[in-house]
ZADO-1210 file (C-alpha; in nm, 4 decimals, padded with zeros to 6 digits):
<atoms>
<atom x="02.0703" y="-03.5699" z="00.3829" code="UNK" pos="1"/>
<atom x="01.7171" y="-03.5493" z="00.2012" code="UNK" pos="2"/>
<atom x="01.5545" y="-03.4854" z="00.4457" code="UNK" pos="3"/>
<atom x="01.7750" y="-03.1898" z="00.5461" code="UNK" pos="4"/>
<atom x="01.7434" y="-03.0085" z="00.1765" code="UNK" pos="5"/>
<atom x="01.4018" y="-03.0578" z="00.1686" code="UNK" pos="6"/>
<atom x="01.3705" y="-02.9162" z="00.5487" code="UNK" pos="7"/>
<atom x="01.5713" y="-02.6217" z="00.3693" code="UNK" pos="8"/>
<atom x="01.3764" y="-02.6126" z="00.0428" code="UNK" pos="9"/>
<atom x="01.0013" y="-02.5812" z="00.2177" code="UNK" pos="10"/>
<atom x="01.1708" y="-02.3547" z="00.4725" code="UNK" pos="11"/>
<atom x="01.3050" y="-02.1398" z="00.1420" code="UNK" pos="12"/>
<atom x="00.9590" y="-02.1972" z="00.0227" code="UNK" pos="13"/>
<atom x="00.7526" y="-02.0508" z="00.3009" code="UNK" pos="14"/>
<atom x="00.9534" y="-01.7781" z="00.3452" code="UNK" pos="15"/>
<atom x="00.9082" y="-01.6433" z="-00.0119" code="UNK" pos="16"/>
<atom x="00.5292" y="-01.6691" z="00.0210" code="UNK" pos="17"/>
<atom x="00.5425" y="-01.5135" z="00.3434" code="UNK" pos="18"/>
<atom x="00.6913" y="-01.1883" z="00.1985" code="UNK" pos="19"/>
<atom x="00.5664" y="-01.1796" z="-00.1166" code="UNK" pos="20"/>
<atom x="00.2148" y="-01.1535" z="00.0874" code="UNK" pos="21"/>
<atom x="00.3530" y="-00.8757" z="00.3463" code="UNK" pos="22"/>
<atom x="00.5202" y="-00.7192" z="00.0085" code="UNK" pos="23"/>
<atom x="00.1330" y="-00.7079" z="-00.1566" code="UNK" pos="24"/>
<atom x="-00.0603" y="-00.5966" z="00.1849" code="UNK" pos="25"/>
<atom x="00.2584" y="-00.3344" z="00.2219" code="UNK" pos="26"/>
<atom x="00.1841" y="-00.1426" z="-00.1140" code="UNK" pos="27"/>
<atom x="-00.2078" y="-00.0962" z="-00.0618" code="UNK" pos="28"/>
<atom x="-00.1237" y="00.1677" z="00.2186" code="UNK" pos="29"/>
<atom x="-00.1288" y="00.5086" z="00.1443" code="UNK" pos="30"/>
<atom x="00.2271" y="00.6826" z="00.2452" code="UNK" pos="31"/>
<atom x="00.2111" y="01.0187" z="00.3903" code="UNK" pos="32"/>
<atom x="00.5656" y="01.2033" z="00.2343" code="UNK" pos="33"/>
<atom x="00.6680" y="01.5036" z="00.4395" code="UNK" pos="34"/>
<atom x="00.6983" y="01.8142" z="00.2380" code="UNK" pos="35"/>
<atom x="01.0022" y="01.9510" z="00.2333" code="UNK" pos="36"/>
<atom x="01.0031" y="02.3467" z="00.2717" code="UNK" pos="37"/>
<atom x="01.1982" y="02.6050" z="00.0808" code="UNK" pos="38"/>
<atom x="01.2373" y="02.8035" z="00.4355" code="UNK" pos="39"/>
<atom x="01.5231" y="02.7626" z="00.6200" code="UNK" pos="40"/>
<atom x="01.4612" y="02.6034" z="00.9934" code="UNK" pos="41"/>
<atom x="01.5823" y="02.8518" z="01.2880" code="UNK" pos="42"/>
<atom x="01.8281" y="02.6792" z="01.5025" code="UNK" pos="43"/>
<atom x="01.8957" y="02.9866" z="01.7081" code="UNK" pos="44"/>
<atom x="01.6991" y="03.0760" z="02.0407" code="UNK" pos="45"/>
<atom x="01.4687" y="03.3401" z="01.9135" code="UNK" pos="46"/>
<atom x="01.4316" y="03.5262" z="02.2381" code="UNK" pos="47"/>
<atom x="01.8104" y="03.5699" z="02.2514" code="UNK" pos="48"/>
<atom x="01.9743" y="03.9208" z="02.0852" code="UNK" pos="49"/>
<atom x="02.2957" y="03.7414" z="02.0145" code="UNK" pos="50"/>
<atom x="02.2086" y="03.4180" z="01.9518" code="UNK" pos="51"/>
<atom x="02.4227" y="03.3187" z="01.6154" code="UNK" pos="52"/>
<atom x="02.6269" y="03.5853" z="01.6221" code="UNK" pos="53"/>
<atom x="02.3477" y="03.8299" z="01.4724" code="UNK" pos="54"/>
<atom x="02.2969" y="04.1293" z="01.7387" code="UNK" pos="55"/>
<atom x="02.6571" y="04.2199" z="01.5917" code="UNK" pos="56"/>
</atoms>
């Protein structure tokens, strides 16, 4: 039964100093965020008169 808890607790162990390393490298990269654009996005087919109901 020891040996099984301490199995567990190094397991426990090397698995919190495994992320806590991937968690440090993680926040040195620079993330890109996408700019979100006050335009609306055209869903319609452009080349079509009556596409969305607007050559009415």
């Amino acid at each position: 039964m020891k040996h099984i808890v301490r199995a567990t607790v190094i397991a426990l162990v090397l698995t919190g100093a495994v992320a806590t390393t991937h968690a440090s490298s993680a926040s040195t990269k620079t993330v890109a965020v996408a700019k979100t654009s006050a335009m609306p996005i055209p869903v319609c087919a452009p080349d079509d008169p009556n596409a969305c109901g607007l050559g009415r």
